[in-house]
N, C-alpha and C positions, 0 to 999 in steps of 0.2 A: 504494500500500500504506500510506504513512503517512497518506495523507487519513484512512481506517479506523481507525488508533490514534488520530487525534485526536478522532473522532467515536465510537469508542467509550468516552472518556475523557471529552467534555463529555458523553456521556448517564449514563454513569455516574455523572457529578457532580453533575449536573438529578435523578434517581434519588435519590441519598444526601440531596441537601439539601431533596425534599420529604418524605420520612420525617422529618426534621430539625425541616421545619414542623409536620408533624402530632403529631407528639411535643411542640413548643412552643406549642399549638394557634393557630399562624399561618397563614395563606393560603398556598398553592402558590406564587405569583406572588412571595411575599416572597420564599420560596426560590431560585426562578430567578433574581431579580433578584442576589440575593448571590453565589447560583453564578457568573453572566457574570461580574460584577465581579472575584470570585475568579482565573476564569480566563482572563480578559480581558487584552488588551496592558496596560495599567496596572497591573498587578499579579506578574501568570505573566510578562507578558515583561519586566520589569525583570530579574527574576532570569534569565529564559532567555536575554539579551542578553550574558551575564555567560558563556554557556559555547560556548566556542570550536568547529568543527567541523571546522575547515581552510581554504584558501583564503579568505579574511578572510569567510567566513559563518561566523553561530550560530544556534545551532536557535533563536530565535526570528525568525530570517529564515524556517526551516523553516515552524516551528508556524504562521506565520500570514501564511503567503503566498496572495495573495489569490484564488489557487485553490478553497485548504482552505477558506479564512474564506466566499467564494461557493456554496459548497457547502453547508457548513454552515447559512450562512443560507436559501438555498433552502429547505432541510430542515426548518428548522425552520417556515417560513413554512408549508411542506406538511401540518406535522404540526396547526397551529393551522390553517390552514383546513378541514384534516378535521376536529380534534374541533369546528369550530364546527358545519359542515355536519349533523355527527351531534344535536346541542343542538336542531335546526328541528324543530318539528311542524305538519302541514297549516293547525292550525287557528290556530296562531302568524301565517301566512303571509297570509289571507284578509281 
């Protein structure tokens, strides 16, 4: 169940930040790049390291246990080889 809140929190984040770019007329890619970092161990989990949940874990044991984190990555690998798949035409290929 929490796999779900974190991935709909990093889509949500990829979301907000390329509206972010279009509004700044930057590339999508800058956006994303900033979002990972935003919410990336370097960042989110300093501070999520900082909150206690019991039994000497913190949710940033949680958020980025290598489950979620494998998950996540799959998915996204998924989503970039579809949209590239979609980008081919016949005559591109020949």
């Amino acid at each position: 169940m929490f796999q779900f809140i974190v991935i709909a929190i990093a889509l949500l984040v990829g979301l907000l930040s390329t509206r972010l770019m279009k509004f700044l007329k930057l590339p999508n890619v800058t956006g994303y790049l900033i979002a990972g970092i935003l919410v990336g161990p370097c960042v989110l989990g300093l501070w999520l390291s900082t909150i206690n949940v019991g039994n000497e874990q913190t949710l940033k044991d949680i958020v980025y246990n290598q489950n979620v984190m494998t998950f996540i990555t799959n998915a996204a690998l998924g989503f970039i080889a579809f949209s590239i798949g979609t980008s081919f035409r016949r005559e591109s290929l020949k």
